[in-house]
C-alpha positions in Angstrom: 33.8 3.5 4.3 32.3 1.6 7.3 28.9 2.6 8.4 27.6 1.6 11.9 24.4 2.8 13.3 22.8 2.2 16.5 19.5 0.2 17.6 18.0 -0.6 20.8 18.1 -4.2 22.2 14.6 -5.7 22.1 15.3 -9.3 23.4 18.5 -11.0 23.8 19.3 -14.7 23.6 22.6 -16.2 25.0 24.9 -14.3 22.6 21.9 -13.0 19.6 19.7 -10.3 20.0 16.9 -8.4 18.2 17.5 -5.1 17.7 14.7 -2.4 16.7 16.6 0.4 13.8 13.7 2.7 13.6 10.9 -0.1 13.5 13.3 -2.4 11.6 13.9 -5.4 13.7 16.4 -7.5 12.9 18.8 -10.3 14.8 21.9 -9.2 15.7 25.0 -10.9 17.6 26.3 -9.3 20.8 29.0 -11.1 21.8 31.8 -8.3 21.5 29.2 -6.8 24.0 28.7 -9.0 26.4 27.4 -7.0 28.9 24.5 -5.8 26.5 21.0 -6.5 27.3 17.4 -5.7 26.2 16.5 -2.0 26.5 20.3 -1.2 25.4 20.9 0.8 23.0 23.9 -0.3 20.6 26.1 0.7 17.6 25.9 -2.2 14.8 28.3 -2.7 12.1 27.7 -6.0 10.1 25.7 -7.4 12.4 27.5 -7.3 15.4 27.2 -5.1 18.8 30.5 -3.5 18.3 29.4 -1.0 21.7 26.9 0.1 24.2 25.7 3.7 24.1 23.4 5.5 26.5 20.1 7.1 25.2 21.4 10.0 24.6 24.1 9.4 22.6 21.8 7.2 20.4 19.8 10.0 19.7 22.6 12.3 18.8 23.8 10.2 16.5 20.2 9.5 14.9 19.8 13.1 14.9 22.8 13.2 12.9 22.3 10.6 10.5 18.9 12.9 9.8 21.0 15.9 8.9 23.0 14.1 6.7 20.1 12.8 4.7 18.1 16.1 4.4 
């Protein structure tokens, strides 16, 4: 099973970025989103921006993730 989950661009630095997951910061490589940039929220699976979501589907998803562990 894969598991991706998403995090909001902080900075970004030709094709690396720091990513916030819930006050986790951690580097990140966007390259497979190339259009990413800070204040985006992406999905992250193995390190990589595999896609760009809006706000609100980054919360729906972290809403779900909640359920799922309460």
């Amino acid at each position: 099973m894969c598991l991706a989950f998403p995090g909001k661009i902080i900075s970004v630095s030709g094709r690396q970025a720091v990513a916030d997951f819930d006050g986790i910061r951690k580097e990140i490589n966007i390259s497979l989103t190339s259009d990413a940039k800070a204040g985006d929220f992406v999905i992250v699976h193995a390190g990589f921006a595999i896609q760009i979501l809006s706000k609100e589907d980054a919360w729906e998803v972290l809403k779900e993730y909640e359920k799922k562990i309460n």
